[in-house]
N, C-alpha and C positions, 0 to 999 in steps of 0.2 A: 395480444390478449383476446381472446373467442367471447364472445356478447352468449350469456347465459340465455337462458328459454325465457324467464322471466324479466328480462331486461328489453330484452327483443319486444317482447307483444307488448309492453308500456311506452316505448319508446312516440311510435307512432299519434298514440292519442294523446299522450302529454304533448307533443309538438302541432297537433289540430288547437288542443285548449290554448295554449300563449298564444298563439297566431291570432285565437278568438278573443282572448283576453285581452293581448296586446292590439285589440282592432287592426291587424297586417301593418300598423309602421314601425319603422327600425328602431326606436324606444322603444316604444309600448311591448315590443316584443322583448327587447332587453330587459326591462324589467318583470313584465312576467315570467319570463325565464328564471328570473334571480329569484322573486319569490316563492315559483314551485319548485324549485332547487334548493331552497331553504326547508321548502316541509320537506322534501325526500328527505333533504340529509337530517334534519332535526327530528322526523319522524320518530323512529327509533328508538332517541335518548330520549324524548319526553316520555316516551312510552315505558321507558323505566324509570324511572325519575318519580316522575307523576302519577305512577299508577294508572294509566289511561290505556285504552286499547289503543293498537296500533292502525287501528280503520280508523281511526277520528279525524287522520290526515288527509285520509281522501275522502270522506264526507266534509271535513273543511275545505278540500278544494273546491267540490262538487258545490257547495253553496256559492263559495267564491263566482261559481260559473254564473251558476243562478241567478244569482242579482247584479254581474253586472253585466254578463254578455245577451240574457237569452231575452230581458226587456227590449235590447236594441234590435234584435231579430224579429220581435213581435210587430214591432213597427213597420215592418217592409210590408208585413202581410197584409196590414190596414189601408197601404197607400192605392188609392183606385186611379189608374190612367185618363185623365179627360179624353175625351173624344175630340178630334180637331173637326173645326167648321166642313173643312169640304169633306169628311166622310159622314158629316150628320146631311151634310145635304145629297150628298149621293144614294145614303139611302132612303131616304123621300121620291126619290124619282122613280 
């Protein structure tokens, strides 16, 4: 079966976001997997059901991101390197 145009270009950045969501371990990513696999597949029927637009599922993703992966990322940027002793005294000399 031939992977449609639209299947193709999603593929990749849904498998950045679990990787991100799931923090890289082999849970974390199982499960993120299942729940974005949940809105793909449930996207749809909610979206007739409920009367909802069908972007709500990835604006739900996209907040999903939001709060729980891009906090953690904030925090690397804050981390400042100590200087070790012998480079604080090397540059004195």
């Amino acid at each position: 079966m031939p992977l449609s145009v639209g299947i193709v270009g999603s593929i990749g950045f849904d498998a950045i976001t679990v990787a991100l969501l799931g923090r890289s371990r082999p849970l974390g990513i199982v499960l993120a997997g299942l729940l974005f696999g949940a809105l793909h597949a449930g996207g749809p029927g909610d979206a007739s059901i409920a009367q909802t637009p069908l972007t709500l599922t990835t604006v739900l993703q996209a907040l999903i991101v939001l709060f729980v992966a891009a906090p953690r990322a904030g925090d690397q940027d804050r981390a400042v390197p100590q200087a070790s002793q012998d480079a604080c005294a090397w540059s004195r000399s």
